[in-house]
C-alpha positions as CSV (number, residue, x, y, z in Angstrom):
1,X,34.6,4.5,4.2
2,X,33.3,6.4,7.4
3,X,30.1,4.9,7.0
4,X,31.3,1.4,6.8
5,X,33.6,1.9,9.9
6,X,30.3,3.5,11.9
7,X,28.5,0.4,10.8
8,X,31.1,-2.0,11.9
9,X,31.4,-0.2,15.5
10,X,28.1,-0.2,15.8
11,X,27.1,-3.9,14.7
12,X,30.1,-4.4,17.8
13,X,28.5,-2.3,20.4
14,X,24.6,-3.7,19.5
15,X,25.6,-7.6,19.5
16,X,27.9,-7.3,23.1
17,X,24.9,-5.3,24.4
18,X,22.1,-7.4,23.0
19,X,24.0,-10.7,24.6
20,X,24.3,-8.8,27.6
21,X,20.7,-7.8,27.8
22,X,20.2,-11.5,27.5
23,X,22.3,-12.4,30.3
24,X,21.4,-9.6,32.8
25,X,17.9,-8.5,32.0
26,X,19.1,-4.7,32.5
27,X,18.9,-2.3,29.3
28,X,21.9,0.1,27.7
29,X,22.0,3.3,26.8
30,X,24.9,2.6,24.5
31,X,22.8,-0.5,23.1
32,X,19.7,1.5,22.6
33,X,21.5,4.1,20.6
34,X,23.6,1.9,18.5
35,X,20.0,0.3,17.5
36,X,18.7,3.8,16.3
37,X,22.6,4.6,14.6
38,X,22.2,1.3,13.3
39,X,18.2,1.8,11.9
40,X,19.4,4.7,10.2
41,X,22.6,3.8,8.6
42,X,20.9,0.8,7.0
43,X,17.7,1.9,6.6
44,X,16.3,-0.9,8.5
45,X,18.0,-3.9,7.4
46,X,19.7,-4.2,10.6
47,X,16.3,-4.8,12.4
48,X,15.0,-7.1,10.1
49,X,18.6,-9.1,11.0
50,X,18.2,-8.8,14.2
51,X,14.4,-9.9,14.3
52,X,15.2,-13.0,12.7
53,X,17.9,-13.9,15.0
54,X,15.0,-13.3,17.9
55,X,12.7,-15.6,15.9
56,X,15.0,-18.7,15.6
57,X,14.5,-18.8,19.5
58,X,11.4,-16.8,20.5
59,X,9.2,-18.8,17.7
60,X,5.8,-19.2,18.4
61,X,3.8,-21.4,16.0
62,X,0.3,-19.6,14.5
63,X,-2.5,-20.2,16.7
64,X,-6.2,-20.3,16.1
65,X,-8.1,-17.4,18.0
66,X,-10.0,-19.4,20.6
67,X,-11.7,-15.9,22.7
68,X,-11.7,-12.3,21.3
69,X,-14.3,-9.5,21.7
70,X,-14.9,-9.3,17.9
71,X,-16.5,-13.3,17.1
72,X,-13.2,-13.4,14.6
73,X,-12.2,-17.0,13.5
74,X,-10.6,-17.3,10.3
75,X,-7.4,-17.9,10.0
76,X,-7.3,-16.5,6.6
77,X,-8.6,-13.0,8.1
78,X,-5.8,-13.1,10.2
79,X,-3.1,-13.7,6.9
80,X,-4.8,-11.0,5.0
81,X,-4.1,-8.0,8.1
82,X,-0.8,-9.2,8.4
83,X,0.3,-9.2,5.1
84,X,-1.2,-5.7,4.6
85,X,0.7,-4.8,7.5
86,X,3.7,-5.8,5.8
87,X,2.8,-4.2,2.7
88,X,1.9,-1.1,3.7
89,X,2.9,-0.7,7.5
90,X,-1.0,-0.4,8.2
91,X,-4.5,-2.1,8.5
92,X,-7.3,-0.9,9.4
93,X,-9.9,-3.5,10.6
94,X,-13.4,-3.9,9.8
95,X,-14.2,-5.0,13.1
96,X,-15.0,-2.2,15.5
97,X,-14.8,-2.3,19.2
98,X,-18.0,-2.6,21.0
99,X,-19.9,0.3,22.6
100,X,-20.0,-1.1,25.8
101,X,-16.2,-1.3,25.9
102,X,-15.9,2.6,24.4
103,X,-17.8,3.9,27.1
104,X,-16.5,2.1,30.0
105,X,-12.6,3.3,28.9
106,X,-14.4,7.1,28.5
107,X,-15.7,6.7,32.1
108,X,-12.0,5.4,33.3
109,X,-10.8,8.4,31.3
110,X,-13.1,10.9,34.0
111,X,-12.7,8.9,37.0
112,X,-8.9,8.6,37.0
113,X,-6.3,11.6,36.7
114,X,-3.8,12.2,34.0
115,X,-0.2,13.3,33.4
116,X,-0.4,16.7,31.9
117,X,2.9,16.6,29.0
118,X,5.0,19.3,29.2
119,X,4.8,21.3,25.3
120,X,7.9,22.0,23.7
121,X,8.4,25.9,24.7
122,X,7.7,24.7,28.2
123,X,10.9,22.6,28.1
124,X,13.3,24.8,26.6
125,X,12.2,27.5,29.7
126,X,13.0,24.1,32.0
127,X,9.9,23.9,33.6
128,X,9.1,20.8,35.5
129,X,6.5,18.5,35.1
130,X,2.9,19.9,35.7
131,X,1.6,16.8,37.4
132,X,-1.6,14.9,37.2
133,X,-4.9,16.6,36.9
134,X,-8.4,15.3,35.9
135,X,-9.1,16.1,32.2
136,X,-11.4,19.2,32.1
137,X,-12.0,19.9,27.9
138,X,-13.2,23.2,29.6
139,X,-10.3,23.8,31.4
140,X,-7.3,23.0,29.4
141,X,-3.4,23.0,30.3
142,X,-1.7,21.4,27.7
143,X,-2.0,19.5,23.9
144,X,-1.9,16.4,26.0
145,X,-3.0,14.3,28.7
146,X,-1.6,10.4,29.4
147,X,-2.8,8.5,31.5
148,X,-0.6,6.3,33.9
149,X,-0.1,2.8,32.9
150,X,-0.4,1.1,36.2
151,X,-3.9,2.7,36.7
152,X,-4.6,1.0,32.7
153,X,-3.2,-2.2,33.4
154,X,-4.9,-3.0,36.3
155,X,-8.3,-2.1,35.1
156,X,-10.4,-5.5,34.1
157,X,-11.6,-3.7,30.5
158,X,-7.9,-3.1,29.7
159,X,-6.6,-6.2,30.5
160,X,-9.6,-7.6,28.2
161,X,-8.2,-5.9,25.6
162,X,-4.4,-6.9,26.7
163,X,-5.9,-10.4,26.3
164,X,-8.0,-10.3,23.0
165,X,-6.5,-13.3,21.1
166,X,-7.5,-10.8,17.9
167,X,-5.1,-8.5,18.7
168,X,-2.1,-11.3,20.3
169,X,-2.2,-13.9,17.5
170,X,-1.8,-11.0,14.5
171,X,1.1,-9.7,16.5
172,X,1.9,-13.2,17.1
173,X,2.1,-13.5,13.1
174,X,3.2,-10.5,12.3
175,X,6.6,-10.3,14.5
176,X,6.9,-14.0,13.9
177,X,7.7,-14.5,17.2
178,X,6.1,-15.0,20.9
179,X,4.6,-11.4,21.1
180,X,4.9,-9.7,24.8
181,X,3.1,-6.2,25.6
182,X,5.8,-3.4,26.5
183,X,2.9,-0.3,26.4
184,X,-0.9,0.0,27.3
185,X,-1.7,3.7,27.0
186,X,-4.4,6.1,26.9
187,X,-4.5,9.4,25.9
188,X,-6.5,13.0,25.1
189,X,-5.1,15.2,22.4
190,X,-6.5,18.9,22.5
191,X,-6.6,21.7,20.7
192,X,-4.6,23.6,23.3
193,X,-2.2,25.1,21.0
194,X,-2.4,26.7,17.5
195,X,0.6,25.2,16.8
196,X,2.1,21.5,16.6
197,X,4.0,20.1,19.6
198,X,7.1,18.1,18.8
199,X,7.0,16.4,22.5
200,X,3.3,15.6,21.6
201,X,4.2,13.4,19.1
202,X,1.9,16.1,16.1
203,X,5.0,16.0,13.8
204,X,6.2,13.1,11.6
205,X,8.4,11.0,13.3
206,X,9.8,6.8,12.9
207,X,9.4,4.7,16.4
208,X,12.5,3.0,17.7
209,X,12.3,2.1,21.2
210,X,12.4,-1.8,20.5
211,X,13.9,-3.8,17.7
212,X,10.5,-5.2,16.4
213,X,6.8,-4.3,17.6
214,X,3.3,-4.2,16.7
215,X,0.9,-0.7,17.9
216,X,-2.8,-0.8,17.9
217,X,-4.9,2.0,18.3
218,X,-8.5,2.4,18.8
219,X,-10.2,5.8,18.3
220,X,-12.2,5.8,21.5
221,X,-13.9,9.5,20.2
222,X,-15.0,9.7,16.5
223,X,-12.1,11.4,14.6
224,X,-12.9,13.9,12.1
225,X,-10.6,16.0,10.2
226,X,-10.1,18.4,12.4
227,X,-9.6,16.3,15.5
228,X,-6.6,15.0,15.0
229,X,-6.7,12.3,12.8
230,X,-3.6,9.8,12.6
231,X,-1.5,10.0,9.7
232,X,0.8,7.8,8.2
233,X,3.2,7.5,4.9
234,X,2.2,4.5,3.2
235,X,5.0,2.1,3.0
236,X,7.9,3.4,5.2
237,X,7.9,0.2,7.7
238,X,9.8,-1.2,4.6
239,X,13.5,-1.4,4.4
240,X,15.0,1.0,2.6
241,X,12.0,3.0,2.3
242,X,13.3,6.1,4.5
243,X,15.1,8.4,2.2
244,X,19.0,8.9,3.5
245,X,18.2,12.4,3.2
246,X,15.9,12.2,6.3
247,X,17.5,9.4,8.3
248,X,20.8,11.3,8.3
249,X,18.7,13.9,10.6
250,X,18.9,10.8,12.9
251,X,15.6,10.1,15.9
252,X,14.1,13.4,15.0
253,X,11.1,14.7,14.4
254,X,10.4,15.9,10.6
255,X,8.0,18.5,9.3
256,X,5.0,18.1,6.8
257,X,7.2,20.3,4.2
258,X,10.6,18.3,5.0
259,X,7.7,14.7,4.0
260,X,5.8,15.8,1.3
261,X,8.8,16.8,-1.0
262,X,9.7,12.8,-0.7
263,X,6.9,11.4,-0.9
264,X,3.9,10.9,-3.3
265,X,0.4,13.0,-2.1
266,X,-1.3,9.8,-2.4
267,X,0.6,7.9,0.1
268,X,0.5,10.3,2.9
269,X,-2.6,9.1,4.3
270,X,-5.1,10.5,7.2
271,X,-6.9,8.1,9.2
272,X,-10.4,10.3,10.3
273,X,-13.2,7.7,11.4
274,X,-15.4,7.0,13.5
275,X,-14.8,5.7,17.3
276,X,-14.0,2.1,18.0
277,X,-12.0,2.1,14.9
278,X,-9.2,-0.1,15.3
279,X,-5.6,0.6,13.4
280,X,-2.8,-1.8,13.0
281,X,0.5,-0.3,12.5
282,X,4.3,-0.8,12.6
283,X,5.4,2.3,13.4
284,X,8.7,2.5,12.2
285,X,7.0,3.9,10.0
286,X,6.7,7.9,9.4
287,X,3.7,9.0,11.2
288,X,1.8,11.1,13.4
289,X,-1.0,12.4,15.3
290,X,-2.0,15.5,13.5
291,X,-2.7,18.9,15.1
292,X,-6.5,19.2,16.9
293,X,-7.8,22.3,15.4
294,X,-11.3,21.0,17.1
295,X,-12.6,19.0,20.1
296,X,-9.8,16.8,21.5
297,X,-10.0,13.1,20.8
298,X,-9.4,10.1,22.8
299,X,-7.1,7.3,22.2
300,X,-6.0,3.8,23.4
301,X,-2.9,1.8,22.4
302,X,-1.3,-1.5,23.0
303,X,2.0,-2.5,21.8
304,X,3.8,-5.7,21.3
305,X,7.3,-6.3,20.8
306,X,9.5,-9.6,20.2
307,X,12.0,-8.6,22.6
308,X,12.3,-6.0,25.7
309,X,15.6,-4.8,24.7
310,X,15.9,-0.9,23.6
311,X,14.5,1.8,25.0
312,X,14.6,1.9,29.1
313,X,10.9,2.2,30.7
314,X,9.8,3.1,33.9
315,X,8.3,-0.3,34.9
316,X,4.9,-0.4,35.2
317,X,3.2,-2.3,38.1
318,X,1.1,-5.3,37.3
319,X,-1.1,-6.1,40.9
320,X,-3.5,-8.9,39.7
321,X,-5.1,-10.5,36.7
322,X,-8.8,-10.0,37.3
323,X,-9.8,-10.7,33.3
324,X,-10.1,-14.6,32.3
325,X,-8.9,-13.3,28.7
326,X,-5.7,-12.2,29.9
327,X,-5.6,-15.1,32.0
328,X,-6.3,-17.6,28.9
329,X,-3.7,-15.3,26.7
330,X,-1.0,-15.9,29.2
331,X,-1.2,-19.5,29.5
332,X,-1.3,-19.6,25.4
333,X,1.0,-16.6,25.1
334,X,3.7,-17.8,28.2
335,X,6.1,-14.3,27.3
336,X,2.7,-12.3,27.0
337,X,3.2,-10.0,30.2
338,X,7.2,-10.6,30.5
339,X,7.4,-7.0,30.5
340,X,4.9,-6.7,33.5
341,X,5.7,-9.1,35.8
């Protein structure tokens, strides 16, 4: 009965917030929270509710890919990702990014300073943020280094890739819906620590800052074993595929023991490969970036979401469009950079 009352409450609270995000454009705490409570009551039904709704009026029709960095024109290639996707919460692509790309965002990675993320024992003592600092793999202060989205988004390579029909129409497909990018981001991860960082993202954890989204990352450093490959349980971006067990823990992150005794060996997967390797994934499923044990690896990410409502971002700022891609995606794509601009 308590359940059913916490659902109701919180089906209330998400709908009046929802329809007032739609009215005033300014996100809720209470909203944002009653989409997590809601996630993990219903194991995801909710959002695949509420991502329908969005669709009846944020439809985009399927769209050829016209200009992408990867010469990809089928159609059918396109079906095959998504419904893997949808399968298994995951594709990796044969297509790689090119070499020229990979070393230009490893230059922008020396040439521009990074936020240096506090680690977990550093935040229970209440320290306060350590800044920006060049990354020095020499020199290191902690497991990981981001670098700031409005020096990413205005830098023509990025917004190249923020463009790449490739990556636009299959999120186009995939959320069934006018995709828009909420987060371009770069990062290192080290092998600082001997231990895993929870505010480092190293320990399984499900995504819920949006209702519905698409992430792609691209191994900019080859990834072995022991540098931190990406892992991911196959099949938890489907509903009902959370155990109650762990949802009941509510937005936290989970250890490798607390997975492994629900899941089968063969489905927690670790992606190591080689750099420009390119990973689709829906993220609400259980992943992670597991603990560097070796030289720190380098990775970029864009994100696309149906809808801006959730999770309250510090805006990034968007100064100009110097790419002809992005340009093209936007007039193609009209909510494409909604979040930017």
């Amino acid at each position: 009965m308590r359940k059913y009352l916490s659902l109701i409450k919180n089906y209330i609270i998400f709908t009046f917030e929802f329809v007032s995000y739609l009215l005033f454009k300014q996100p809720s705490v209470k909203g944002y929270q009653s989409m997590i409570n809601l996630f993990c009551l219903t194991g995801g039904a909710s959002n695949d509710f509420f991502s329908k709704v969005i669709s009846m009026f944020n439809y985009k029709k399927n769209a050829n890919v016209e200009s992408n960095l990867f010469g990809v024109q089928r159609s059918g290639d396109l079906d095959e990702i998504v419904e893997d996707i949808n399968e298994n919460g995951f594709h990796i692509s044969k297509y790689r990014l090119p070499d020229k790309i990979i070393q230009e965002i490893v230059r922008f990675s020396k040439e521009n300073k990074a936020k240096i993320r506090l680690m977990d024992d550093e935040i229970k003592l209440g320290k306060s943020e350590k800044g920006l600092a060049y990354f020095d793999a020499e020199n290191l202060q902690a497991i990981r280094y981001d670098y700031m989205e409005s020096d990413l988004i205005n830098n023509k390579i990025v917004q190249d890739l923020m463009g790449d029909e490739f990556f636009v129409e299959i999120a186009n497909r995939y959320l069934n819906s006018n995709p828009i990018i909420d987060i371009t981001a770069l990062w290192w991860h080290t092998n600082y620590s001997k231990n895993p960082d929870d505010n480092a993202a190293t320990m399984y954890h499900f995504d819920m800052d949006r209702i519905k989204w698409l992430k792609v990352f691209i191994y900019i450093t080859d990834v072995g074993p022991d540098n931190g490959p990406h892992c991911y349980v196959k099949g938890t971006n489907r509903t009902g595929s959370i155990p109650q067990g762990l949802l009941k823990k509510g937005y936290q992150r989970l250890t490798d023991d607390e997975v492994c005794m629900c899941y089968n060996s063969k489905d927690i997967l670790e992606f190591a490969a080689p750099r420009g390797t390119i990973i689709f994934e829906d993220t609400r499923g259980l992943h992670k970036g597991k603990h560097v044990l070796n030289n720190p690896r380098l990775i970029f990410q864009l994100e696309f979401t149906n809808s801006l409502f959730g999770s309250k971002i510090k805006d990034p700022i968007l100064k100009s469009v110097s790419s002809n891609s992005l340009k093209s995606a936007f007039r193609k794509y009209n909510k494409l950079l909604n979040y930017y601009i």
